[in-house]
Each structure stands twice: as structure tokens, then as C-alpha cells.
N, C-alpha and C positions, 0 to 999 in steps of 0.2 A: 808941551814937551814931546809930541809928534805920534799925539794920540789919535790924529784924525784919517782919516781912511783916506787913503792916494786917490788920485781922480785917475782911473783908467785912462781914459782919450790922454790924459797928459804923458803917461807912463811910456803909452805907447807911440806917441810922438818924440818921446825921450829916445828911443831906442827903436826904432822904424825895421830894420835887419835882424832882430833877434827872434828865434822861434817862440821861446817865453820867458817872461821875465819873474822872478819869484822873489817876493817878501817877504818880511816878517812884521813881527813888534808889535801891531793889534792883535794879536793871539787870536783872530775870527779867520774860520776853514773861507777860502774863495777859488773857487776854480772856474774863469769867466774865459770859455773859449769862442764868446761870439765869434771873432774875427782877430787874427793874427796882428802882431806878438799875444799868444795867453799871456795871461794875469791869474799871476797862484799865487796864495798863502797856504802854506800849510797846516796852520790852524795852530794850537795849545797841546800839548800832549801827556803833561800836566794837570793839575789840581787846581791851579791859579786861575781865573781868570780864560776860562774854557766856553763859555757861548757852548750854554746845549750838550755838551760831555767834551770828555779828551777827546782829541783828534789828531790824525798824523793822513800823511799823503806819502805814496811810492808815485816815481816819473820811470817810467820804465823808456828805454831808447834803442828800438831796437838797430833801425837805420836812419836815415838823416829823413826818409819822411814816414818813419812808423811811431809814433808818439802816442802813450799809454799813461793817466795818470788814476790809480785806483785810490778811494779815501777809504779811511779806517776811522771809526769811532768805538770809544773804549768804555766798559761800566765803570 
């Protein structure tokens, strides 16, 4: 039912032009900025099914090349 984790290399052959491309629905935090397009999840922020505590992400933007993404994990 699409519990399996995305292969990066495919994500970003999907979408070759885009700065990053962001997920959901595994609820696991990922922030893979080897090499352009990133690959983000922003994790569970939530009680459910959290990997390690709540977690959440800001993408801060400030110009089209200053890109900012800070994680937050919660008790």
C-alpha cells in the first residue's frame, strides 16, 4: 500500500529541473542533499508512527539560490 521508501536516483530522474522534491506517507524525517534535486520528508509530527520522536522540517527560501532547511524533533 506504498509503504516502501522511494529510490532517490528514480525520484530525481522523475523530475531532473526541480530544486527539491518533498514527500510524505513513510512518516521517517529524510533530508538527502547529496546532489540536486533534494529529497525531503518531513518526517511524523505526530504520536503515530514517528521513527525516533515527532519531527517536522521548515524550508526557508530566501532567493532562488539561498535554500535553508532546519529539522525540529519534539519530546
Amino acid at each position: 500500500h506504498g509503504h516502501e521508501k522511494p529510490c532517490h536516483d528514480s525520484l530525481r530522474r522523475a523530475y531532473p529541473d526541480a530544486k527539491a522534491i518533498i514527500y510524505g506517507h513513510t512518516h521517517k524525517q529524510v533530508i538527502d542533499k547529496k546532489k540536486t534535486p533534494w529529497v525531503i520528508n518531513p518526517g511524523a509530527a505526530g504520536n503515530t508512527r514517528n521513527y525516533d520522536g515527532a519531527k517536522c522540517l521548515t524550508l526557508t527560501i530566501t532567493n532562488q539560490n539561498d535554500w535553508n532547511i532546519e529539522s525540529y524533533i519534539f519530546d
